[in-house]
C-alpha positions in Angstrom: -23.0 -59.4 -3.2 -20.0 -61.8 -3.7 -20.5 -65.0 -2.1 -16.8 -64.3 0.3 -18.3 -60.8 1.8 -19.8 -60.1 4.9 -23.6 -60.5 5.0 -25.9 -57.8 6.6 -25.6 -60.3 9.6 -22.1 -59.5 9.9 -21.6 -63.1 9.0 -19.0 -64.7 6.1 -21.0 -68.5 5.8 -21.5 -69.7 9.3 -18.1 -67.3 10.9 -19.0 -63.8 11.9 -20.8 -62.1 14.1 -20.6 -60.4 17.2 -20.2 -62.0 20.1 -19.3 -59.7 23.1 -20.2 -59.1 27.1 -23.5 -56.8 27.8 -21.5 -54.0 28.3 -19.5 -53.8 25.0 -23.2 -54.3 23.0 -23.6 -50.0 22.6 -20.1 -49.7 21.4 -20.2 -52.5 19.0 -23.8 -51.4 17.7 -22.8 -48.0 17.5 -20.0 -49.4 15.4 -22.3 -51.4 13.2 -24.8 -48.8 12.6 -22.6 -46.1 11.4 -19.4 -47.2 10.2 -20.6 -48.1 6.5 -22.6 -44.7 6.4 -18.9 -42.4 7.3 -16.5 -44.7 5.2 -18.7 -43.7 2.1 -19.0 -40.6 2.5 -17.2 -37.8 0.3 -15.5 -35.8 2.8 -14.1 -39.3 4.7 -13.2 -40.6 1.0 -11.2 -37.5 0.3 -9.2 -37.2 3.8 -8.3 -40.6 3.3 -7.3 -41.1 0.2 -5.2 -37.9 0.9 -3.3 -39.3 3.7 -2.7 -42.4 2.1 -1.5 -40.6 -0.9 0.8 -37.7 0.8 0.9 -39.1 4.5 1.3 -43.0 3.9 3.4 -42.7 0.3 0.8 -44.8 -1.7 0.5 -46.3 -4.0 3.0 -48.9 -2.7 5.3 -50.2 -5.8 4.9 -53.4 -7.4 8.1 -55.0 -7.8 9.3 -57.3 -10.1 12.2 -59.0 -8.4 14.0 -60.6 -11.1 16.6 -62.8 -9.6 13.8 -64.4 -7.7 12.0 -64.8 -10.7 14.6 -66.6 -12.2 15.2 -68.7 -9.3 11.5 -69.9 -9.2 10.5 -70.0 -13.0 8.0 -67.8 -12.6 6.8 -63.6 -12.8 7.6 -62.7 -8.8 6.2 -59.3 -7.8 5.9 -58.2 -4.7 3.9 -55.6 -3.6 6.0 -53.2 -1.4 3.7 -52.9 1.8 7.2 -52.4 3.6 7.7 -49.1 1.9 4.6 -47.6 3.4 5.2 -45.0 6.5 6.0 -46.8 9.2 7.1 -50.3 7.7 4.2 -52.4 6.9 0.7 -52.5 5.6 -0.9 -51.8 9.4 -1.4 -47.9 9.0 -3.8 -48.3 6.0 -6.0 -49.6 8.6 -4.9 -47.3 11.3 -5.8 -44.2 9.2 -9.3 -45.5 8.1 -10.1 -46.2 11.9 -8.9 -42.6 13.3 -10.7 -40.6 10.9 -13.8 -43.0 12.0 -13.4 -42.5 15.8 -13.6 -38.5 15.1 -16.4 -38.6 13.4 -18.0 -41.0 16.2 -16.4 -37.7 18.7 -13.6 -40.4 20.5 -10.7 -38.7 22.4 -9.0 -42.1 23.5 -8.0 -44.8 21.2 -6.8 -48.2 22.7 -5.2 -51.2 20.6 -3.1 -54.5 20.9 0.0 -55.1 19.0 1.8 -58.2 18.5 4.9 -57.6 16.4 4.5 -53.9 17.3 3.8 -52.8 14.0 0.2 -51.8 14.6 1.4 -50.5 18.2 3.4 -48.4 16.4 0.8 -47.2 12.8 -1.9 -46.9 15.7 0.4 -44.3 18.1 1.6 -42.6 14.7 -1.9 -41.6 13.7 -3.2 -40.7 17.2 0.2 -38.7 16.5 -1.0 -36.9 13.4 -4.7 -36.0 15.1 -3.5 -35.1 19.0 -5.8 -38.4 20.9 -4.7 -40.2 24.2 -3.1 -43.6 22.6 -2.5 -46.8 24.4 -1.5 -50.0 23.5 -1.5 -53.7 25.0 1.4 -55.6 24.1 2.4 -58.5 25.1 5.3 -58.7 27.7 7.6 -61.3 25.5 6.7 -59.3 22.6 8.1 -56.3 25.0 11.2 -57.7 24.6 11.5 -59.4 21.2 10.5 -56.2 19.2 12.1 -53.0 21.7 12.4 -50.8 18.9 9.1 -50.6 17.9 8.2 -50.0 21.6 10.9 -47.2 21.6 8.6 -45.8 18.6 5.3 -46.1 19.9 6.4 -44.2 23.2 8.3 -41.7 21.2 5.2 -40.6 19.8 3.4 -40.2 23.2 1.7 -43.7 23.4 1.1 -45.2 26.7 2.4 -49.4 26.3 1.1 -51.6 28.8 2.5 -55.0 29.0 -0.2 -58.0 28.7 1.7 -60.4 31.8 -1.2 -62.9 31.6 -1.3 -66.7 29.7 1.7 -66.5 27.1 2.2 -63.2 27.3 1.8 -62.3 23.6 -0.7 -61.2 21.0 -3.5 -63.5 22.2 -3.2 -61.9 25.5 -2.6 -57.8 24.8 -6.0 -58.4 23.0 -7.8 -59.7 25.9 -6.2 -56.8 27.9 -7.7 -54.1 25.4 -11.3 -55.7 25.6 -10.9 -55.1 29.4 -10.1 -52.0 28.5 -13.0 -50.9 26.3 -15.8 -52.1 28.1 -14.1 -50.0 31.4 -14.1 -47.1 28.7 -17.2 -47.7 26.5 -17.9 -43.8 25.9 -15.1 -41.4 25.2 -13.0 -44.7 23.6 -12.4 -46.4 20.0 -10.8 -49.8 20.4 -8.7 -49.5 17.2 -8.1 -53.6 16.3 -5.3 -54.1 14.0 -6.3 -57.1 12.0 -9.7 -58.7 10.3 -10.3 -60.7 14.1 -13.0 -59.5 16.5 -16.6 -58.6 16.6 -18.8 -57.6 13.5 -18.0 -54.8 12.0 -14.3 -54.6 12.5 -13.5 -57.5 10.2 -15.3 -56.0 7.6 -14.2 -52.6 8.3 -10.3 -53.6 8.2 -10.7 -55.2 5.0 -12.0 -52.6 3.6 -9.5 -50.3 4.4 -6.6 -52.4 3.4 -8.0 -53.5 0.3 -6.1 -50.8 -1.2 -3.5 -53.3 -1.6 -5.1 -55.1 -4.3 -7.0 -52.2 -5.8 -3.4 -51.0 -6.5 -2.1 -54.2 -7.4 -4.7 -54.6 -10.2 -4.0 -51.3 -11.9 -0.2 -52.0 -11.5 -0.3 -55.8 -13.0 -2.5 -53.8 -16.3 0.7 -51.4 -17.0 3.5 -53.9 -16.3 1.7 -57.0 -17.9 -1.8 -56.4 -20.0 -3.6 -58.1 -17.2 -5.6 -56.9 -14.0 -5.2 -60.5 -12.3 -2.5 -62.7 -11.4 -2.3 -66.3 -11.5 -1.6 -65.9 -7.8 -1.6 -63.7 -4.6 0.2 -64.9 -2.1 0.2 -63.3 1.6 1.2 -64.5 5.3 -1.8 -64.4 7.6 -1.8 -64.7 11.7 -5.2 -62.9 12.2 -4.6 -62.0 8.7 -5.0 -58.7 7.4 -2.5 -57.9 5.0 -4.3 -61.3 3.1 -7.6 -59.9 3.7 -6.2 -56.5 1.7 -4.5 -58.8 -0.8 -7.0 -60.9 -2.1 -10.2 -58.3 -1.6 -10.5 -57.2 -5.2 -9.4 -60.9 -6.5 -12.4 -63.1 -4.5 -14.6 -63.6 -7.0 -11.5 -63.5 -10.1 -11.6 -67.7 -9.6 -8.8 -67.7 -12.1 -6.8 -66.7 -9.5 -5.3 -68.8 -6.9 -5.1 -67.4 -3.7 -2.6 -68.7 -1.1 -2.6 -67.6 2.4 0.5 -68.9 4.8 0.1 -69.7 8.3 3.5 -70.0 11.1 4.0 -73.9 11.4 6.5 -72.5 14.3 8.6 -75.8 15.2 6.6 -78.0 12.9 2.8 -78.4 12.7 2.7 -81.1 15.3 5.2 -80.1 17.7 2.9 -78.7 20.0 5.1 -74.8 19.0 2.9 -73.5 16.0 0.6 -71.3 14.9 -1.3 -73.2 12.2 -5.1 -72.7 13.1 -6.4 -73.8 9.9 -4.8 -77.8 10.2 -4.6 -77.5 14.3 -8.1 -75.4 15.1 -11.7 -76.0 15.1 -14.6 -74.4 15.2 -15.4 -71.9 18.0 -15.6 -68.3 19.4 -12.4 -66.0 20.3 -12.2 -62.5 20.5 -15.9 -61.8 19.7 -16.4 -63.9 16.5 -17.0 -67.5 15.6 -14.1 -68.6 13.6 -11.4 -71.5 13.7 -9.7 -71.7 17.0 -6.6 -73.1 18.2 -8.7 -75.0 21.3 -8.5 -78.1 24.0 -11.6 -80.7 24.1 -12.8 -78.3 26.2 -12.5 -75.7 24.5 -9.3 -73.7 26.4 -7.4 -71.5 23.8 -4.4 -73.9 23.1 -1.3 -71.3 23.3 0.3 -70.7 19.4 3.6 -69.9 19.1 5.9 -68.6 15.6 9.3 -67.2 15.5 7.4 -64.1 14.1 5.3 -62.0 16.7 2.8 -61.1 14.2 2.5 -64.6 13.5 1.6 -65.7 16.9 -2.4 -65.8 17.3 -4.4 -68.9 18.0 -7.1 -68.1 16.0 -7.5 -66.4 12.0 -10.0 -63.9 11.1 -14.0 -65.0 9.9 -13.8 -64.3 6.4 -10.2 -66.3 6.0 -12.2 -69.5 8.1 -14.8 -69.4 5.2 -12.1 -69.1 2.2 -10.8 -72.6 3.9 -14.1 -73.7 4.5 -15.1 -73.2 1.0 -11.6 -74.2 -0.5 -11.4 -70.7 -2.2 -8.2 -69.6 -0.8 -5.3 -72.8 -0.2 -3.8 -72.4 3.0 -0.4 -73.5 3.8 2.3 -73.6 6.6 5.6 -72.4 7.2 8.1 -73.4 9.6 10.6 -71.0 11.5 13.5 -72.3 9.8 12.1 -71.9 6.6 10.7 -68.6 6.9 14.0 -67.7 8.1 15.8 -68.7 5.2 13.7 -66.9 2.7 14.1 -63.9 4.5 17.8 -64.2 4.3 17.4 -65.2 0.5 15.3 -62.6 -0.5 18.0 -60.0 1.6 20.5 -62.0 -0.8 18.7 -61.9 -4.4 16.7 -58.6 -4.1 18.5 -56.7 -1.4 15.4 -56.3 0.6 15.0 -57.5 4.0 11.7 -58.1 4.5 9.8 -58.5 8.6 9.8 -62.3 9.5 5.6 -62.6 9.2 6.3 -61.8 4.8 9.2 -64.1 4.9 6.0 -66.6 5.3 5.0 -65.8 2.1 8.0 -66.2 0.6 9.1 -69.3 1.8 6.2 -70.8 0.1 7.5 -70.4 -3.2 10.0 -72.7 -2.3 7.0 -75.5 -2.3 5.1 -74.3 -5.5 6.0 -75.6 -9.0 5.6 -73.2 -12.1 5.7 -74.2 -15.5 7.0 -70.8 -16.8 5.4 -67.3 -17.4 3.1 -67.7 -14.8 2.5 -64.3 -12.5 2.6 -64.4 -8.8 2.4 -61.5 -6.6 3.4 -61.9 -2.9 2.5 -59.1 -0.5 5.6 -58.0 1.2 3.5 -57.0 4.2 6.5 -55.2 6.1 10.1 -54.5 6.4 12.4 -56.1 8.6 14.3 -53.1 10.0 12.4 -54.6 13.1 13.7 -58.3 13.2 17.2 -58.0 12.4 17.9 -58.8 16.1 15.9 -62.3 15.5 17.7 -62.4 12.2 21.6 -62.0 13.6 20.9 -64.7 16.6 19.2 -67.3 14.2 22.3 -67.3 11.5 25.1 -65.9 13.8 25.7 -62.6 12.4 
């Protein structure tokens, strides 16, 4: 087993585990016991490789965008999460967890959504099978990303607003774990990122590492080699990454680089940069690295980018820093925000504000030429282009 994978503990080095209240203990076990035994079987296999294929649209293209190539000295693909059904790499995730939670018999999902993309790839599947949906959101996020509200109650989902601390991801999560233990039988929590307790950031990587399985094939065909010199992907609790560099962990020829929201810089007391500003410590069921006071209050994150927003990052991504496998990096708003407007410029793609992370951090790399460097445009911006037109004056 690859030294960056879950244990049987449920543990990746010393983050992991599962650390919930007494009451969420049969759920979470339940969870544990069977999840690995349904995901591998054939009839689960062949549902959901279906959906993604004829439901989803995958595989996703990989994209070489020229003029950004040119502009950085350097093979730019981007693997076009945006183009999946519904926007963004969420529902591959989303899919994997419904067809679980009928097999387990659930009738009622719940889930939290910060930039409402997972609000809305979570309500689109309940959707597609007929179960109860609701979803936590954040009240600021409420407001900052309406239309993907609009979507989620459009296809029958029940959003509560999270009105408690800042009012954003952090918060809808906490909401949802009320939630599930006041509903342990006849509910799946469906948790939209690799964050929480053992199995689900194991489980969500797994189904998103369809990104790189793809990505592989696609870098053989376009250029005689499976791996790239780097994957590059934004990461708040960090899923998209997760899917990114899955099939690429133990390729140490490649470099991975994952890209946190520095907000309004690292130190300004506005930013979302758990790897340089956290330590140490338990959120949301798992011991990870923590955005925390002395005394170990969440500190509250902030990022332009509601998907960006969390004060914490997922187990397996606190042991890629701890180890010094992956290189994690930070992005301001303003320079997130200008490579999305560049990559709307060269490539005529307007990508959401959490991949604009990613981008920007080409700006900071230095290539000698040739090299290959795939960035996982995690989702589109259709939902952002209100944050867009304030921030340049449209």
């Amino acid at each position: 087993m690859s030294e960056y994978q879950v244990n049987d503990k449920g543990y990746y080095g010393n983050f992991g585990g599962a650390y919930v209240p007494e009451m969420l203990y049969p759920n979470v076990e339940e969870l544990q016991q069977q999840y690995l035994q349904i995901i591998q079987r054939s009839d689960f296999r062949e549902e959901f490789d279906q959906l993604l294929r004829d439901y989803v649209g995958r595989p996703s293209p990989l994209y070489f965008a020229k003029r950004l190539s040119e502009r950085y000295n350097a093979n730019i693909f981007l693997k076009r999460e945006d183009l999946n059904h519904t926007g963004a790499h969420k529902i591959n995730n989303t899919i994997g967890q419904i067809l679980l939670a009928e097999r387990l018999g659930k009738k009622r999902i719940i889930a939290e959504t910060g930039a409402g993309q997972h609000g809305v790839a979570t309500a689109t599947v309940c959707a597609l099978k007929g179960l109860q949906c609701v979803v936590y959101m954040g009240a600021i996020d409420i407001e900052r990303q309406a239309p993907n509200v609009a979507r989620m109650k459009m296809m029958g989902a029940e959003v509560i607003a999270a009105t408690s601390g800042s009012r954003t991801l952090k918060d809808a999560t906490n909401e949802a774990l009320r939630d599930w233990i006041n509903n342990p039988v006849d509910t799946h929590y469906i948790i939209g990122s690799v964050v929480g307790p053992h199995p689900y950031p194991d489980m969500v990587a797994r189904f998103q590492s369809v990104i790189s399985a793809e990505t592989r094939k696609q870098l053989l065909e376009k250029t005689g080699r499976e791996t790239p010199d780097y994957a590059l992907a934004c990461v708040g609790g960090g899923s998209n990454a997760a899917g990114m560099f899955y099939h690429f962990l133990d390729e140490p020829s490649v470099s991975l680089v994952a890209v946190e929201a520095a907000g309004k810089g690292v130190h300004s007391g506005e930013s979302a940069a758990t790897t340089v500003l956290g330590r140490e410590g338990v959120l949301h069921g798992s011991r990870s690295i923590v955005m925390q006071t002395d005394d170990g209050q969440v500190v509250e994150p902030y990022s332009i980018s509601a998907g960006l927003d969390y004060p914490g990052i997922g187990p397996q991504h606190a042991w890629l820093h701890k180890t010094g496998r992956a290189t994690y990096a930070c992005i301001t708003d303003d320079e997130a925000m200008r490579a999305g407007l560049l990559l709307t410029r060269l490539e005529g793609i307007i990508p959401a504000i959490e991949s604009a992370h990613a981008l920007a951090q080409l700006e900071k790399m230095v290539f000698k030429g040739g090299e290959n460097v795939v960035v996982c445009l995690s989702g589109r911006g259709d939902k952002d282009l209100d944050n867009y037109m304030k921030y340049f004056g449209f």
